[in-house]
PDB file as gemmi writes it, atoms N, CA and C in Angstrom:
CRYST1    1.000    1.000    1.000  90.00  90.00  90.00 P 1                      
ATOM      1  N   UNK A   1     -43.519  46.938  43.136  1.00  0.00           N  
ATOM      2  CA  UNK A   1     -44.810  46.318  42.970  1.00  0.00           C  
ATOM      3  C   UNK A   1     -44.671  44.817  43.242  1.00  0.00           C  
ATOM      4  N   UNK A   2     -45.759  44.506  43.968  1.00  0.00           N  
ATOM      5  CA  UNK A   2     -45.668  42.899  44.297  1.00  0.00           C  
ATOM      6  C   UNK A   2     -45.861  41.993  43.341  1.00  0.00           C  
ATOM      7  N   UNK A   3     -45.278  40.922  43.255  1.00  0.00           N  
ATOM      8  CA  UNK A   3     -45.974  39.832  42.253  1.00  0.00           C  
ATOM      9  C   UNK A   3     -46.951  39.060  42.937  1.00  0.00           C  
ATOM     10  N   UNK A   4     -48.054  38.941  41.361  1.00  0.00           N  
ATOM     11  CA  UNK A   4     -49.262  38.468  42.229  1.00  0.00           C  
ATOM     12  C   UNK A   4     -49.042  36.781  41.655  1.00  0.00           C  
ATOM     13  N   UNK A   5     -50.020  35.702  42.324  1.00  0.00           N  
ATOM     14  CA  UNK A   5     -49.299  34.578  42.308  1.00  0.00           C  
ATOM     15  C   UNK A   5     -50.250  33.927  41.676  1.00  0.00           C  
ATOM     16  N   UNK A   6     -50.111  32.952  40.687  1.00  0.00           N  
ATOM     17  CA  UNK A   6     -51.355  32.561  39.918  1.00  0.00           C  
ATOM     18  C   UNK A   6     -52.523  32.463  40.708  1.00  0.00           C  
ATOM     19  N   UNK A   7     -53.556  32.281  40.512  1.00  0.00           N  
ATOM     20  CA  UNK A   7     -54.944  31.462  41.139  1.00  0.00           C  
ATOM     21  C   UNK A   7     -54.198  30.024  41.013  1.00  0.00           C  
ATOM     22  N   UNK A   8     -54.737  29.321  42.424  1.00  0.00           N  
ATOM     23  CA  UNK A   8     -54.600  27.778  42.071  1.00  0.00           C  
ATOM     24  C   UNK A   8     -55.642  27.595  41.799  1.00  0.00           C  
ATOM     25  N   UNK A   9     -55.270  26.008  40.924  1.00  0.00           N  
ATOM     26  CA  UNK A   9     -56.267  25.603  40.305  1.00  0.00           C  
ATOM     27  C   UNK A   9     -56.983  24.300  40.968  1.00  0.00           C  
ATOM     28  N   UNK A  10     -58.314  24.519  41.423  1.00  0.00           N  
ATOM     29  CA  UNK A  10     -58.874  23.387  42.300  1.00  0.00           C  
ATOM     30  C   UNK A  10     -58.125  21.929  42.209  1.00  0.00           C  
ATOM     31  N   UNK A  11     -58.233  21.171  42.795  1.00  0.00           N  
ATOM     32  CA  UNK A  11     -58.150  19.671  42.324  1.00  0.00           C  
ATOM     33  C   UNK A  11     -59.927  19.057  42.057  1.00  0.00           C  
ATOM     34  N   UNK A  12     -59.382  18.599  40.795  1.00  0.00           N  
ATOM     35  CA  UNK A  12     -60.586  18.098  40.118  1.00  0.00           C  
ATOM     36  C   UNK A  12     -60.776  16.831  41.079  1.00  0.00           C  
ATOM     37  N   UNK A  13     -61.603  16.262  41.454  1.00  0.00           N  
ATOM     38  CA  UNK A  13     -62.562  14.437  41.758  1.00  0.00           C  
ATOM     39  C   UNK A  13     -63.065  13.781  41.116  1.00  0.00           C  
ATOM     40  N   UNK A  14     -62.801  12.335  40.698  1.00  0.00           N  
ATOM     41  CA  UNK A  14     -63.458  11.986  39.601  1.00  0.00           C  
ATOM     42  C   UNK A  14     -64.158  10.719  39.907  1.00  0.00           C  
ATOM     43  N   UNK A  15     -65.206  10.459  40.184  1.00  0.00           N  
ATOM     44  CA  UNK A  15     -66.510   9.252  40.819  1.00  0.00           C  
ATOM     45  C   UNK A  15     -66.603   8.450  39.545  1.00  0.00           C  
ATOM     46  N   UNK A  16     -67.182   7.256  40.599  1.00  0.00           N  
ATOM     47  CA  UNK A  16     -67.291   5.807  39.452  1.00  0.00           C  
ATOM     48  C   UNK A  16     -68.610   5.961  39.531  1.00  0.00           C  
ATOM     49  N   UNK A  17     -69.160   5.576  38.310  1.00  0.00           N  
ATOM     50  CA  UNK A  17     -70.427   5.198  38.113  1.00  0.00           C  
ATOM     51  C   UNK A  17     -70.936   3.888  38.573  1.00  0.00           C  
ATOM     52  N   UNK A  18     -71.825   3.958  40.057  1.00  0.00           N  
ATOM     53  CA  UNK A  18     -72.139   2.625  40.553  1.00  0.00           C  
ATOM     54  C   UNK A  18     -73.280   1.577  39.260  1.00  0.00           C  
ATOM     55  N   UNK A  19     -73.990   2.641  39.193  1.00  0.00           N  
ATOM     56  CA  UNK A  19     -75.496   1.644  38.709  1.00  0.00           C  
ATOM     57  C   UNK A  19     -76.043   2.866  37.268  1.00  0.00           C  
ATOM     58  N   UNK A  20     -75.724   1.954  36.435  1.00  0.00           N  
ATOM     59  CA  UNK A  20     -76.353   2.999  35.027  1.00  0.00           C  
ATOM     60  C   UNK A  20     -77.304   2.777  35.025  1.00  0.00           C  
ATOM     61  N   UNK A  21     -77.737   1.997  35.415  1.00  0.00           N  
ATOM     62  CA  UNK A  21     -79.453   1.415  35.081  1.00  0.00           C  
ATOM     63  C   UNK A  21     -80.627   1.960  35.935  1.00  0.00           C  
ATOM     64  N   UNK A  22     -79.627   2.546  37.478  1.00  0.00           N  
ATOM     65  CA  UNK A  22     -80.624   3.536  38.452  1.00  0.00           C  
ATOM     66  C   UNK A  22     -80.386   4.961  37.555  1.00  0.00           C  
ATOM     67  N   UNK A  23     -79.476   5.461  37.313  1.00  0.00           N  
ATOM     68  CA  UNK A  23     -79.395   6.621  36.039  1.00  0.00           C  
ATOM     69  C   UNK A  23     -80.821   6.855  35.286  1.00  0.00           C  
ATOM     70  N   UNK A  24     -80.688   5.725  34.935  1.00  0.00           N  
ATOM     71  CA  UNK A  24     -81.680   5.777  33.830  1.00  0.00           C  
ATOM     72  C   UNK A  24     -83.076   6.022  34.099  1.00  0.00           C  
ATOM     73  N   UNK A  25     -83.222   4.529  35.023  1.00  0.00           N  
ATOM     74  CA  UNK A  25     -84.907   4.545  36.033  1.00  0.00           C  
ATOM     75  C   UNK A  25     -84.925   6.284  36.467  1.00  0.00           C  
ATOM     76  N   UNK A  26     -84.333   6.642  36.928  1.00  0.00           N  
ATOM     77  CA  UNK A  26     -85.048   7.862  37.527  1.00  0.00           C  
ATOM     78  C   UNK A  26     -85.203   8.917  36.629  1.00  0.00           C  
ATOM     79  N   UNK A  27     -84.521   9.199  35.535  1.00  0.00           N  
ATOM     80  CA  UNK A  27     -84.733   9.946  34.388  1.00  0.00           C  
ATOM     81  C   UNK A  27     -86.186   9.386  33.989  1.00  0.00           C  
ATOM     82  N   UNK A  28     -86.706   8.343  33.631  1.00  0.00           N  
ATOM     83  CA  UNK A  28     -87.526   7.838  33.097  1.00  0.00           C  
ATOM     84  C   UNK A  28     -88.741   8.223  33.879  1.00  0.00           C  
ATOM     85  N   UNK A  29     -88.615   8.235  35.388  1.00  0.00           N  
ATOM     86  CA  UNK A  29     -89.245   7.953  36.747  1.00  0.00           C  
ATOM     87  C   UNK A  29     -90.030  10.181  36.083  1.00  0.00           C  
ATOM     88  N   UNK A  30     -88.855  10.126  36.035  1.00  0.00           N  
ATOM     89  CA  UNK A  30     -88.911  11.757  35.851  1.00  0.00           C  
ATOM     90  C   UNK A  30     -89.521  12.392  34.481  1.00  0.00           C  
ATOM     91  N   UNK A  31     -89.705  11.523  33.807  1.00  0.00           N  
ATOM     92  CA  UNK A  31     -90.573  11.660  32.531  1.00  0.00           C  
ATOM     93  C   UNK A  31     -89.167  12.303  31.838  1.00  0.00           C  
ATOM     94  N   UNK A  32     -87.768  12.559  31.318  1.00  0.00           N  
ATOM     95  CA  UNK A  32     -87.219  13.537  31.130  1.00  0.00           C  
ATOM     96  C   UNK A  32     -86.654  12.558  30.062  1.00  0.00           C  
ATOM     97  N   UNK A  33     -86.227  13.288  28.401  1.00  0.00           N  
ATOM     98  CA  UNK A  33     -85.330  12.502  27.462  1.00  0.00           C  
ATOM     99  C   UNK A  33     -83.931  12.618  28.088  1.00  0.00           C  
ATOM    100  N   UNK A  34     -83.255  11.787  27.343  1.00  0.00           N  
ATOM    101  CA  UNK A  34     -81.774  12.329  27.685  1.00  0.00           C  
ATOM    102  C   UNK A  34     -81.285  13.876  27.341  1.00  0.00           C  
ATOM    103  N   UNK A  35     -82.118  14.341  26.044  1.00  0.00           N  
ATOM    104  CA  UNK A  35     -81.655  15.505  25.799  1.00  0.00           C  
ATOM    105  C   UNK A  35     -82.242  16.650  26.749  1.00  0.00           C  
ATOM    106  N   UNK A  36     -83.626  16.550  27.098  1.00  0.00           N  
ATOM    107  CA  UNK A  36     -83.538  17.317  28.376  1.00  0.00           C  
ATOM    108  C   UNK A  36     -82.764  17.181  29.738  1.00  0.00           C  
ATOM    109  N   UNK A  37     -82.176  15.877  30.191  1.00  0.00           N  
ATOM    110  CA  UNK A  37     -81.497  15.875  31.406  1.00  0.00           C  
ATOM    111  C   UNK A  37     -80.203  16.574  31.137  1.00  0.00           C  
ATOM    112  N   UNK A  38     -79.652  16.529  29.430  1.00  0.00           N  
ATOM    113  CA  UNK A  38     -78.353  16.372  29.535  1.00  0.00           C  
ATOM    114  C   UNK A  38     -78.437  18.300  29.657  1.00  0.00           C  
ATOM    115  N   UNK A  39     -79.467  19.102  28.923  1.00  0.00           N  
ATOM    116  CA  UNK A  39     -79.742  20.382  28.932  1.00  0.00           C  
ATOM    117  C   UNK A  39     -79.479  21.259  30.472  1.00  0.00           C  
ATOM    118  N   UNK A  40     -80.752  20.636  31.299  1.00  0.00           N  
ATOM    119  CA  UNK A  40     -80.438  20.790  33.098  1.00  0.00           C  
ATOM    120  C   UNK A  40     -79.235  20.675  33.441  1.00  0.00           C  
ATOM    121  N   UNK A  41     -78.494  19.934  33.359  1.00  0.00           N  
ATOM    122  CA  UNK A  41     -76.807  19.430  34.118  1.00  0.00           C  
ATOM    123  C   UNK A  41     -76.123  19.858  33.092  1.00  0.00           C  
ATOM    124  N   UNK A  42     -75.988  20.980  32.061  1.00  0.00           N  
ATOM    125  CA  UNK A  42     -75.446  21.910  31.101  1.00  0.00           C  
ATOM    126  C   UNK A  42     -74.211  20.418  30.511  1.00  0.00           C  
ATOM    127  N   UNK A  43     -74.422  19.431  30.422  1.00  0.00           N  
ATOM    128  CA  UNK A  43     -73.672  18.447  29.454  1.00  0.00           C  
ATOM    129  C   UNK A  43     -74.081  18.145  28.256  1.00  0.00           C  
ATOM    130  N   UNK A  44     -73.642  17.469  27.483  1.00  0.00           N  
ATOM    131  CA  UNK A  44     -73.703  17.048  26.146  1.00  0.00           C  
ATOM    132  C   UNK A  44     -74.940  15.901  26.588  1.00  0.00           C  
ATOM    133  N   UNK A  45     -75.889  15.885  25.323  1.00  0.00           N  
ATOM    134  CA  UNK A  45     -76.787  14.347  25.392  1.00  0.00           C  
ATOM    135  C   UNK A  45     -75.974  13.091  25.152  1.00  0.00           C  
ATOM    136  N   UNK A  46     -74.632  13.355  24.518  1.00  0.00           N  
ATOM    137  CA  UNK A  46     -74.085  12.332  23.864  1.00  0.00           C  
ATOM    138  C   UNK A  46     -73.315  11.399  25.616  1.00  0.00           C  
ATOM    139  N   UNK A  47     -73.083  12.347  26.641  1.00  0.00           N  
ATOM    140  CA  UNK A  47     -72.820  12.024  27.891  1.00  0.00           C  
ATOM    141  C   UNK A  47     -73.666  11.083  28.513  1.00  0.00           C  
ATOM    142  N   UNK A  48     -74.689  11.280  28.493  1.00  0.00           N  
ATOM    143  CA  UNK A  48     -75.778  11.072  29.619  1.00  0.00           C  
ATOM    144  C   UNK A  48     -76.367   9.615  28.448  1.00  0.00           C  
ATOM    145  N   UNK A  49     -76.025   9.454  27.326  1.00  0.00           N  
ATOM    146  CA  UNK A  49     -75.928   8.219  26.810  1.00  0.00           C  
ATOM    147  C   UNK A  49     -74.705   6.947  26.533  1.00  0.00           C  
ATOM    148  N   UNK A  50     -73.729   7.942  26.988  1.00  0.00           N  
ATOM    149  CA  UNK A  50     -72.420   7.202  27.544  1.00  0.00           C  
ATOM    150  C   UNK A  50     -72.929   6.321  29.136  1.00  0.00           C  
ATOM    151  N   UNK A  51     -72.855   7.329  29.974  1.00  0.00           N  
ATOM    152  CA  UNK A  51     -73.263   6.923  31.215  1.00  0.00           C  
ATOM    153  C   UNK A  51     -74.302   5.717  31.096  1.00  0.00           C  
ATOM    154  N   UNK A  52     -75.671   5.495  30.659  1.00  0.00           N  
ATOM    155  CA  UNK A  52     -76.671   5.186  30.833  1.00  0.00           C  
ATOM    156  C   UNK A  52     -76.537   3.995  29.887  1.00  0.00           C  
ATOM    157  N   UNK A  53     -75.248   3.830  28.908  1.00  0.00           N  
ATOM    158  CA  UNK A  53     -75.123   2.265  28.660  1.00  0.00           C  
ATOM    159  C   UNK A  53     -73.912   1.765  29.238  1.00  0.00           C  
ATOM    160  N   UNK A  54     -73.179   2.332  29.921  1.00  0.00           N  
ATOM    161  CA  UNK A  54     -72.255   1.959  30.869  1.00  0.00           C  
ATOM    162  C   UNK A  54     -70.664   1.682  29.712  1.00  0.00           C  
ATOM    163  N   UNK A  55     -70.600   2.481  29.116  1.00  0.00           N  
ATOM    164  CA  UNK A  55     -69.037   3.298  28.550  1.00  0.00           C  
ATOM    165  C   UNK A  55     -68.278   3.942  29.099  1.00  0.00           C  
ATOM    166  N   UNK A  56     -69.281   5.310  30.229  1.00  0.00           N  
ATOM    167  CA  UNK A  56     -68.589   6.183  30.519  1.00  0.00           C  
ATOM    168  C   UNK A  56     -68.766   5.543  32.009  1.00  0.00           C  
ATOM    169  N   UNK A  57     -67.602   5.000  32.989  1.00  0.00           N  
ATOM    170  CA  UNK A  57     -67.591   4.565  33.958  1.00  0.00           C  
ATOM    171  C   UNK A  57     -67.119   5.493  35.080  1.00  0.00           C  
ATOM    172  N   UNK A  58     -66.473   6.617  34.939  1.00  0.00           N  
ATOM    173  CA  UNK A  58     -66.073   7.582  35.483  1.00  0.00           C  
ATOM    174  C   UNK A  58     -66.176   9.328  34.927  1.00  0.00           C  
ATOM    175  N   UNK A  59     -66.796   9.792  35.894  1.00  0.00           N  
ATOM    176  CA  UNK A  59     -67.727  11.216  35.852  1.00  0.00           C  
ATOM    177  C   UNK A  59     -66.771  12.329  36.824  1.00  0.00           C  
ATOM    178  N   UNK A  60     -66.733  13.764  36.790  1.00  0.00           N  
ATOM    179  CA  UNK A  60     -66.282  14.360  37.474  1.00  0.00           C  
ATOM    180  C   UNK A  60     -67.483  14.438  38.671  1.00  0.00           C  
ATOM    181  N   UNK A  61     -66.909  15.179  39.695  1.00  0.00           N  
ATOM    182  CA  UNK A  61     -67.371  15.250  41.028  1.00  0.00           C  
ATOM    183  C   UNK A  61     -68.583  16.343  40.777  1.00  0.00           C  
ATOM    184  N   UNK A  62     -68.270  17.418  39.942  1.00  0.00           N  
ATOM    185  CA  UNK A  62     -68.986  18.503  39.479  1.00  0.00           C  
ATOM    186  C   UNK A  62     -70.644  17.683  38.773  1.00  0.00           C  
ATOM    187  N   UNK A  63     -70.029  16.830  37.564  1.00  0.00           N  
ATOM    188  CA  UNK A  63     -70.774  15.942  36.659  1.00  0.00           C  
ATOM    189  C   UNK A  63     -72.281  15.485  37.653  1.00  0.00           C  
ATOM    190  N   UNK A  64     -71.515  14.247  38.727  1.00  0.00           N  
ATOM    191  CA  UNK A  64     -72.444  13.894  39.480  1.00  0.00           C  
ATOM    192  C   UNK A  64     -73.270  14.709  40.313  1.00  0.00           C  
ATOM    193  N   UNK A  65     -72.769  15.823  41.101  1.00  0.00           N  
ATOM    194  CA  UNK A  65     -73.453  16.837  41.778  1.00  0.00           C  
ATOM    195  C   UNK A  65     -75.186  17.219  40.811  1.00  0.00           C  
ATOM    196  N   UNK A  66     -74.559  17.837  39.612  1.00  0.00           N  
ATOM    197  CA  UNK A  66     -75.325  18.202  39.111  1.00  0.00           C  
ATOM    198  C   UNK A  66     -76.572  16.849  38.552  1.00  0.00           C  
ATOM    199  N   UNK A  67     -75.840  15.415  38.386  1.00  0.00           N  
ATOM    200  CA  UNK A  67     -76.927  14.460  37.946  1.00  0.00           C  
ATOM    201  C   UNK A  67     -77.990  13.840  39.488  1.00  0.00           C  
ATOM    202  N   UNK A  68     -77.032  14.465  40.262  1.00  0.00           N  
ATOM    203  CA  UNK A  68     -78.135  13.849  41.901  1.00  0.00           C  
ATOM    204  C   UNK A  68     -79.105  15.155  42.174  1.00  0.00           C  
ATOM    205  N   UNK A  69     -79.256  16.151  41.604  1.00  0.00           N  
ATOM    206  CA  UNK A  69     -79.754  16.846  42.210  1.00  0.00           C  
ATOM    207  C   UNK A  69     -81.256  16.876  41.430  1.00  0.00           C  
TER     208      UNK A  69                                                      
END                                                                             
């Protein structure tokens, strides 16, 4: 019997946060609390208030996908 060989595991990407303050405008733009944006992009609210006072300076690649869309 053959050996089977793990799954590799992706390489993660991890993006800088240019502008917290466009973050924000367009949430706002969008009528949406943080706790509904953070609901849509399946993250924590406590995230999307990291980001949006500029703590959390770096996001996964996954993270942002889901906050541009």
């Amino acid at each position: 019997m053959a050996r089977k060989r793990p799954p590799q595991r992706r390489k993660e990407f991890w993006m800088r946060v240019k502008s917290p303050d466009k973050i924000r405008r367009k949430r706002k733009r969008m009528h949406l609390s943080q706790a509904e944006l953070a609901f849509l992009v399946k993250r924590p609210q406590q995230s999307i208030c990291l980001i949006e006072s500029g703590k959390m300076r770096n996001i996964s690649e996954a993270f942002a996908l889901a906050l541009s869309a």
